[in-house]
KEBANU-89032 format. One record per residue: residue number from 1; residue in one letter; x, y, z of N, C-alpha, C in turn. Coordinates in steps of 0.1 Angstrom, whole numbers, padded with zeros to 4 digits. Each point is the difference from the previous one (the first is absolute). Layout:
N
+-----+------+-------+-------+-------+-------+-------+-------+-------+-------+-------+
| pos | code |    nx |    ny |    nz |   cax |   cay |   caz |    cx |    cy |    cz |
+-----+------+-------+-------+-------+-------+-------+-------+-------+-------+-------+
| NUM |    A |     X |     Y |     Z |     X |     Y |     Z |     X |     Y |     Z |
...
+-----+------+-------+-------+-------+-------+-------+-------+-------+-------+-------+
//
This chain:
154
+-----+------+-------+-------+-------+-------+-------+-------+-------+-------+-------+
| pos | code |    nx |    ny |    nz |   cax |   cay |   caz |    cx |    cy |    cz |
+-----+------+-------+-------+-------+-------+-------+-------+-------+-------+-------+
|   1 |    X |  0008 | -0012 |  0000 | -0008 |  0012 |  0000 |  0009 |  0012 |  0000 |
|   2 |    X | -0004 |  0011 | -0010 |  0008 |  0008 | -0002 | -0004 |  0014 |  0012 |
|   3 |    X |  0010 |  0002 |  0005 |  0002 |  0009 |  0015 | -0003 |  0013 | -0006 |
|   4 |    X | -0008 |  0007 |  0000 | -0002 |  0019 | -0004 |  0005 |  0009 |  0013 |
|   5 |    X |  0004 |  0007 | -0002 |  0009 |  0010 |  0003 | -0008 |  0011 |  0015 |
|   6 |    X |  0006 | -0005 |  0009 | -0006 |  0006 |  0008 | -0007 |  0020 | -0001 |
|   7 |    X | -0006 |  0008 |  0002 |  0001 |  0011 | -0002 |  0002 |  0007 |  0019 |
|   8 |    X |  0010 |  0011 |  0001 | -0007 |  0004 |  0012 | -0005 |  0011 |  0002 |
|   9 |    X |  0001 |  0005 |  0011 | -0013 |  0011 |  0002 |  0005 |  0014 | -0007 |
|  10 |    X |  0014 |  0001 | -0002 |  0007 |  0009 | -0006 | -0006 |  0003 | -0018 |
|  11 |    X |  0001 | -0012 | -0005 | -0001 | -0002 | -0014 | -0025 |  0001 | -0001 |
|  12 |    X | -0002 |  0001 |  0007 | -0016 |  0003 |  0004 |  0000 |  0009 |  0001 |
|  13 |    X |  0008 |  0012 |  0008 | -0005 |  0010 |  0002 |  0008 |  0009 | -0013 |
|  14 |    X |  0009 | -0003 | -0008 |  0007 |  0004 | -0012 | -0011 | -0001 | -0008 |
|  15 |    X | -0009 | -0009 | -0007 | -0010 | -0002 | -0005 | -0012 |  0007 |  0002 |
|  16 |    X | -0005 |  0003 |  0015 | -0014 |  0011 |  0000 |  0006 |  0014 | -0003 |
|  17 |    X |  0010 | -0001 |  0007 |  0007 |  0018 | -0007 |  0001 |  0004 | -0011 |
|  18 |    X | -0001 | -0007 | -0008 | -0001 | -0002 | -0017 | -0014 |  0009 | -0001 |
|  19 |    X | -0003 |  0015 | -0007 | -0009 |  0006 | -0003 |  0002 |  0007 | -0014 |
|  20 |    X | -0012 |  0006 |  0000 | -0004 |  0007 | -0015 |  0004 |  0015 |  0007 |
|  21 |    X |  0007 |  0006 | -0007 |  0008 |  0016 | -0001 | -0006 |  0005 | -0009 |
|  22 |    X |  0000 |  0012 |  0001 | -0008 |  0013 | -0013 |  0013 |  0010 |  0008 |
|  23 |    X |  0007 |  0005 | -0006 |  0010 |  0011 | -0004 | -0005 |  0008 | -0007 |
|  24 |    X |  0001 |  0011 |  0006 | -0004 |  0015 | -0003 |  0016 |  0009 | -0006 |
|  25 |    X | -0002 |  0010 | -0013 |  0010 |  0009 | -0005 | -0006 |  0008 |  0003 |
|  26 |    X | -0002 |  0013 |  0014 | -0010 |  0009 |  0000 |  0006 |  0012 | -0008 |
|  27 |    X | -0010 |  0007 | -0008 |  0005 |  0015 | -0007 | -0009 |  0006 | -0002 |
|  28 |    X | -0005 |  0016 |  0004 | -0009 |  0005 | -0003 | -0007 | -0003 | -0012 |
|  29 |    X |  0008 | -0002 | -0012 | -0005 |  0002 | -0016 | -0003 | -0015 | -0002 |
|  30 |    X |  0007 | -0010 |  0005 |  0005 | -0017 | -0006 |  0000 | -0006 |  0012 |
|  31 |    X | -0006 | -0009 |  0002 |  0002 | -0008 |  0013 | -0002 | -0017 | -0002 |
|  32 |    X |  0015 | -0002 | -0003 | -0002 | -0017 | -0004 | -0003 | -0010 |  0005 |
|  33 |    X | -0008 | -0014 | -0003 | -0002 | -0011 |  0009 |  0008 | -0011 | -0004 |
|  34 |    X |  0002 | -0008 |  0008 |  0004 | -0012 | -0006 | -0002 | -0011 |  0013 |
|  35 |    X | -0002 | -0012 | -0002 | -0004 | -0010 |  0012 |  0010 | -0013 | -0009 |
|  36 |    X | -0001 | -0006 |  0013 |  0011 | -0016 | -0002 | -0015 | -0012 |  0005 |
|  37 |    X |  0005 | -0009 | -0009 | -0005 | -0016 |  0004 |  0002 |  0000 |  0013 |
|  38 |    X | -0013 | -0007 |  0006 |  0001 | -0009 |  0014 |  0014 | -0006 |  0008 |
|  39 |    X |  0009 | -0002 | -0010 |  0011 | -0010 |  0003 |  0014 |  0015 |  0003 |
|  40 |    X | -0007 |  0007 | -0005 |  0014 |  0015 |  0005 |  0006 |  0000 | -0014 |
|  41 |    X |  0003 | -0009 | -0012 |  0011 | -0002 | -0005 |  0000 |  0006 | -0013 |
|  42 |    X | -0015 |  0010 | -0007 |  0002 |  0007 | -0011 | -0009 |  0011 |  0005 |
|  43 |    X |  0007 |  0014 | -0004 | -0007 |  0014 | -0001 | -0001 |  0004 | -0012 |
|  44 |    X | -0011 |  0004 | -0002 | -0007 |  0003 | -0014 | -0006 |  0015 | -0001 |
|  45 |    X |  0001 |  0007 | -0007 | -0003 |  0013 |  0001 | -0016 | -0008 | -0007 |
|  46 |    X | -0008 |  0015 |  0009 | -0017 | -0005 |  0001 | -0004 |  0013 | -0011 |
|  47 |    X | -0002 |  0010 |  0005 | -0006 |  0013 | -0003 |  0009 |  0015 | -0004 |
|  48 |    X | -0003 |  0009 | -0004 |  0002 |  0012 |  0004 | -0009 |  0011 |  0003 |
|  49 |    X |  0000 |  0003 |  0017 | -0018 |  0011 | -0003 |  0007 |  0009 | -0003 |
|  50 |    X | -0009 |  0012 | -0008 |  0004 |  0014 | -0002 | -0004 |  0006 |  0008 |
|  51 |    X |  0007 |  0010 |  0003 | -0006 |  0015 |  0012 | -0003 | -0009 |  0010 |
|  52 |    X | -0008 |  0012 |  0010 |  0000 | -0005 |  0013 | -0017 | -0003 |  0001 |
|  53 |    X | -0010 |  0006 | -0005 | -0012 |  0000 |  0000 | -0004 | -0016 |  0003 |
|  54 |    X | -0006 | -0005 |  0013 | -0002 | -0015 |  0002 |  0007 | -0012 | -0002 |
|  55 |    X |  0011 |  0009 |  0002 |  0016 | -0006 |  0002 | -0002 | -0009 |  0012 |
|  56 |    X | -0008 |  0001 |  0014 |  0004 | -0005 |  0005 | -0012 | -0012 |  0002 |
|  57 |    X | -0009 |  0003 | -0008 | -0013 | -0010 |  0005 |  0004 | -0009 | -0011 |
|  58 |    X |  0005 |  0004 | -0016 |  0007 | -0006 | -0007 |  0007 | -0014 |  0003 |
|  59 |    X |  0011 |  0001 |  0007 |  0006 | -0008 |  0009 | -0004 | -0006 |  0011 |
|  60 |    X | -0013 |  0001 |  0009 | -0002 | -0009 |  0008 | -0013 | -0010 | -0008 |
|  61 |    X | -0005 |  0010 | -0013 | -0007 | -0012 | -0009 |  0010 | -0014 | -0006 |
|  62 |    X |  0010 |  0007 | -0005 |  0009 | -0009 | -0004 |  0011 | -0010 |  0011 |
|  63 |    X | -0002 |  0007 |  0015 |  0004 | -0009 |  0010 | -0011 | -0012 | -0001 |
|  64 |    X | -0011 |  0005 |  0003 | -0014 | -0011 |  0007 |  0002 | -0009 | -0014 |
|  65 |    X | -0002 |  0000 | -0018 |  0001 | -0002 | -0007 |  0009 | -0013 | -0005 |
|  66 |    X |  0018 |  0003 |  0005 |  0008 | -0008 | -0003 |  0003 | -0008 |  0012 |
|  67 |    X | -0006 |  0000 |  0014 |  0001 | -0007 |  0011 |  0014 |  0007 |  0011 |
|  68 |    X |  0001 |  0010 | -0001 |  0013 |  0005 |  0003 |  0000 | -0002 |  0015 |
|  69 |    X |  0009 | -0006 |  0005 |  0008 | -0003 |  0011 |  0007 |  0012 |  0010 |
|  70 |    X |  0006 |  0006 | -0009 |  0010 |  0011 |  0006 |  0005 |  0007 | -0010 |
|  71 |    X |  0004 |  0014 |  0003 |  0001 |  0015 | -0011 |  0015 | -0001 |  0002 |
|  72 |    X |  0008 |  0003 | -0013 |  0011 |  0004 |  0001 |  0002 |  0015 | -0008 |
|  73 |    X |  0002 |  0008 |  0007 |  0005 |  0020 | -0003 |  0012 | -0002 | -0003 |
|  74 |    X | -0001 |  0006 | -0009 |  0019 |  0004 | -0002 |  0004 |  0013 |  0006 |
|  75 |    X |  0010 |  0003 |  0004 |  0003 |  0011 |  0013 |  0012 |  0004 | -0008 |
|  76 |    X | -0004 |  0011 | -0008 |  0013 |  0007 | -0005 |  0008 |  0008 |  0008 |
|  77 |    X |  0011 | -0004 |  0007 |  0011 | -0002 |  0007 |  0009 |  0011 | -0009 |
|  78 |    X |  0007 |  0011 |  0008 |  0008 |  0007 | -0005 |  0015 | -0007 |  0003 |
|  79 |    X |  0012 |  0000 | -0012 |  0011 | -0008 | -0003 |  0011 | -0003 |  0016 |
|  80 |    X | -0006 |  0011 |  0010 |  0007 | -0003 |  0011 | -0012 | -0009 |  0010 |
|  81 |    X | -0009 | -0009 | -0003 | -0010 | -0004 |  0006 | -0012 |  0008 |  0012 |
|  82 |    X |  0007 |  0016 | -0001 | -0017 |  0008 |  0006 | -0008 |  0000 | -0008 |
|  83 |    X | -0015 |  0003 |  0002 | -0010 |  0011 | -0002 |  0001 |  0005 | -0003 |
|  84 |    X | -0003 |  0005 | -0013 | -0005 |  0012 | -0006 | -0014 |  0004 |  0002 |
|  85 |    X | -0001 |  0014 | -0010 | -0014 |  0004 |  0001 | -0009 | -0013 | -0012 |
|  86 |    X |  0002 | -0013 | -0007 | -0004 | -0003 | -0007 | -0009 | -0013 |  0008 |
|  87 |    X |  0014 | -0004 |  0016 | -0002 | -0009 |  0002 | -0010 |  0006 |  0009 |
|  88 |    X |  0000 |  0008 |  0003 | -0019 |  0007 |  0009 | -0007 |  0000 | -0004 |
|  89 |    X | -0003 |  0001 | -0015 | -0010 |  0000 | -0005 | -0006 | -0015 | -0003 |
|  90 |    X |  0012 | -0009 | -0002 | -0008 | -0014 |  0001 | -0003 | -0010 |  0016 |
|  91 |    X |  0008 |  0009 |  0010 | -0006 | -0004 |  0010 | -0015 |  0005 |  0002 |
|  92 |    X |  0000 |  0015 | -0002 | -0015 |  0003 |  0000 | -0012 | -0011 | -0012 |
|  93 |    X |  0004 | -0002 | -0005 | -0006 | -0008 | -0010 | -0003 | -0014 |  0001 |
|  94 |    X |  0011 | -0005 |  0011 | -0005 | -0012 |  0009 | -0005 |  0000 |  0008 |
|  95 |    X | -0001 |  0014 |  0007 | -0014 | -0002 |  0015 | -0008 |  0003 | -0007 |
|  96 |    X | -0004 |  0004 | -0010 | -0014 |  0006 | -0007 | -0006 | -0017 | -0007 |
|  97 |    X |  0007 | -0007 | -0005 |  0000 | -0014 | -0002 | -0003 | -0013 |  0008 |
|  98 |    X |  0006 |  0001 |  0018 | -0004 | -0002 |  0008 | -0012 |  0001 |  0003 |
|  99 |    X | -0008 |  0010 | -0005 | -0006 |  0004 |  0009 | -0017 | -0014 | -0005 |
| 100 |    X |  0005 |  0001 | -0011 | -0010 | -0009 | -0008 |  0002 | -0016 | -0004 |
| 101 |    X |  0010 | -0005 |  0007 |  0007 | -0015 | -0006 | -0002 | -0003 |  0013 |
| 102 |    X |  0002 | -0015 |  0002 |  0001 | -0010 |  0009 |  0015 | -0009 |  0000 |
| 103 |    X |  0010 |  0010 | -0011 |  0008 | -0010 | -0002 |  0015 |  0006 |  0005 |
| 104 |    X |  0009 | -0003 |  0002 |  0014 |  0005 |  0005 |  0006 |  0006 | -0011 |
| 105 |    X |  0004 |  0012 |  0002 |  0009 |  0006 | -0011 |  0016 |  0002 |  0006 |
| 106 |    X |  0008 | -0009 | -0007 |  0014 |  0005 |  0000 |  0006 |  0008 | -0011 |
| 107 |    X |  0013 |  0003 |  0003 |  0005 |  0017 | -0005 |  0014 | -0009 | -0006 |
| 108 |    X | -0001 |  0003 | -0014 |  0015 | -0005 | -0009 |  0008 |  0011 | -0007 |
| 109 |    X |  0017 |  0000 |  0005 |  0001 |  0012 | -0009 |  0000 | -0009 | -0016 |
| 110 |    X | -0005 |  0017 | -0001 | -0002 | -0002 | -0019 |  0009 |  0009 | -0003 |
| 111 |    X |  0012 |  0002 |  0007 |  0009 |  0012 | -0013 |  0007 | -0006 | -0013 |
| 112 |    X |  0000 | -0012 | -0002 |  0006 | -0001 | -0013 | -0013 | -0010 | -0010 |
| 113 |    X | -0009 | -0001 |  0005 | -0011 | -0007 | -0006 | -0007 |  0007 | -0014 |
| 114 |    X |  0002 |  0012 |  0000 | -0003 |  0005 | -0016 |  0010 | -0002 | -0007 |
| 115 |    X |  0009 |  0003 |  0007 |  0020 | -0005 | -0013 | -0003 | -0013 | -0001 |
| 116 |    X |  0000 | -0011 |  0004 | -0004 | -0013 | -0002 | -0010 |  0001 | -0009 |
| 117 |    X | -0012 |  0003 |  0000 | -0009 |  0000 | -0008 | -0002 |  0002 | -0011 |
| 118 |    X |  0008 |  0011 |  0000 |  0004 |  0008 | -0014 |  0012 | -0009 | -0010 |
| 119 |    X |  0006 | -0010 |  0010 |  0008 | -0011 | -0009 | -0004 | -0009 | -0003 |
| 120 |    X | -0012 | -0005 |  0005 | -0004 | -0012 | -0004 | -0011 |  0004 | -0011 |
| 121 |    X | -0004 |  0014 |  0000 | -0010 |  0002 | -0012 |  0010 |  0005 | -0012 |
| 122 |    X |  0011 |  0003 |  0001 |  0006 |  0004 | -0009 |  0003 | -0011 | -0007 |
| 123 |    X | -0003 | -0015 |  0000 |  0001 | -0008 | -0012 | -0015 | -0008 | -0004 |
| 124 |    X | -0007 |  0009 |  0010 | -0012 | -0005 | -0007 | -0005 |  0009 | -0013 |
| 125 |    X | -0010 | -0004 | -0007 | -0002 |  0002 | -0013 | -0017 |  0011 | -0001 |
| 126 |    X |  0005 |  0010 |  0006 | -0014 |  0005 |  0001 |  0006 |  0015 | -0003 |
| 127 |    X | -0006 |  0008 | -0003 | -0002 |  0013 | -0004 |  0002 |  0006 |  0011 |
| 128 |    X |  0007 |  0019 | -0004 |  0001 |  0006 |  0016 | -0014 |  0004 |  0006 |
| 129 |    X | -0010 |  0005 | -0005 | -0013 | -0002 |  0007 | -0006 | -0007 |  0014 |
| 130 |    X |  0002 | -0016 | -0011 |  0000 | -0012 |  0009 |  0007 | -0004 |  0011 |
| 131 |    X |  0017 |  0002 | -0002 |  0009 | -0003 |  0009 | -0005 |  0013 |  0010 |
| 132 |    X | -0004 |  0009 | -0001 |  0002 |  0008 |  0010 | -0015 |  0002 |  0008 |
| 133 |    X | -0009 | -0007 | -0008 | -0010 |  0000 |  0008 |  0000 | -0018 |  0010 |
| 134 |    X |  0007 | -0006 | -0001 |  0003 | -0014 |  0005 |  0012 |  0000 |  0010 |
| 135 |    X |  0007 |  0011 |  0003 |  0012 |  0003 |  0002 | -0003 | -0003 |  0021 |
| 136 |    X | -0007 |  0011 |  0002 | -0004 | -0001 |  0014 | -0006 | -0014 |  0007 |
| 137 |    X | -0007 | -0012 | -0010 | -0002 | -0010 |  0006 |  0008 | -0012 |  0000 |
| 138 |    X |  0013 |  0002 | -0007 |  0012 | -0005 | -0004 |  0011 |  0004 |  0014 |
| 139 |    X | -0004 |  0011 |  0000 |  0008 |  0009 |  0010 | -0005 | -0011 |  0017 |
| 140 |    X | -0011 |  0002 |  0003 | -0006 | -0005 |  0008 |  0006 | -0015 | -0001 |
| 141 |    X | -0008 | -0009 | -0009 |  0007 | -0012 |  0000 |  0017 |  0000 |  0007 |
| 142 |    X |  0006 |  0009 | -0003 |  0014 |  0000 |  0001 | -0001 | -0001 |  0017 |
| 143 |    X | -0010 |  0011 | -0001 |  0004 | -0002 |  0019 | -0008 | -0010 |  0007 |
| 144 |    X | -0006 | -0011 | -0003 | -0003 | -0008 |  0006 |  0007 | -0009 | -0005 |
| 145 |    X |  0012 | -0002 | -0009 |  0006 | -0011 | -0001 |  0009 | -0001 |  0012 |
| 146 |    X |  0006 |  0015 |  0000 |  0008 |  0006 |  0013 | -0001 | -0003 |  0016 |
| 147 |    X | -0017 |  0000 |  0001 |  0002 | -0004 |  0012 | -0004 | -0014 |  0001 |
| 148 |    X | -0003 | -0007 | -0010 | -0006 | -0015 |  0001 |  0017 | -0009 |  0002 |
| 149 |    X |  0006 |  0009 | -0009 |  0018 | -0002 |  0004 |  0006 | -0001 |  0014 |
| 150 |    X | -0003 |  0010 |  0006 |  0002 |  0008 |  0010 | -0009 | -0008 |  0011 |
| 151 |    X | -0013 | -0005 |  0001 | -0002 | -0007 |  0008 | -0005 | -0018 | -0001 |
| 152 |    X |  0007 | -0003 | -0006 | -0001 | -0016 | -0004 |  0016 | -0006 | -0002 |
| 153 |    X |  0013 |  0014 |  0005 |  0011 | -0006 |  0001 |  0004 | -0004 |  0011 |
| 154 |    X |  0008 | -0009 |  0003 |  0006 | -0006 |  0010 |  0005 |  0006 |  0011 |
+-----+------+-------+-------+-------+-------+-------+-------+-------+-------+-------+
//
């Protein structure tokens, strides 16, 4: 009889922590989505909303919608790791978001997540129009690859 592999309680509780993410690129003008599979192991740019107008009921339609687990912000982080005035404004933008979810929002820096973005659309095959209206949920994707990195490493 062939023996299967014990599991213990370590490798169980690895497994329920496994959730659905929605990553947020917040920008007054562009504000990109992107969410990962169940399993953590692909981020996919979702959306791009325009402007701010129901920007935020926008996003908790598309939380309740895709089953979302937990929010990931990108926290643009000035090059010496303070606060700026940009990263107030997306703090303010997460108590305002709070105010209407049930779900945990953590904070990723995103300072190089548009440069990234902007390289991996530079060999894709779309027009500037398109690349730049897809850019911010690309951008987003980036930062949730970042922290899916960042918290699923050893």
């Amino acid at each position: 009889m062939k023996k299967t592999p014990e599991k213990n309680s370590s490798d169980i509780i690895q497994v329920l922590q496994k959730m659905r993410y929605l990553a947020i690129d917040y920008g007054p003008k562009h504000t990109g989505l992107a969410v990962c599979d169940r399993n953590e192991t692909i981020a996919s740019p979702l959306t791009v909303i325009e402007g701010s107008k129901d920007l935020l009921q926008k996003i908790v339609e598309i939380i309740k919608a895709e089953n979302i687990e937990a929010v990931v912000l990108g926290l643009p982080l000035n090059m010496d790791d303070s606060h700026g005035p940009q990263a107030k404004i997306v703090f303010a933008f997460a108590e305002q978001l709070k105010l209407l979810i049930d779900v945990p929002i953590h904070f990723q820096d995103e300072r190089l997540s548009s440069f990234a973005a902007e390289q991996k659309m530079a060999a894709a095959d779309f027009g500037r129009k398109k690349k730049k209206k897809r850019l911010d949920a690309v951008a987003a994707a980036e930062i949730l690859e970042a922290f899916l990195e960042q918290k699923n490493s050893p």
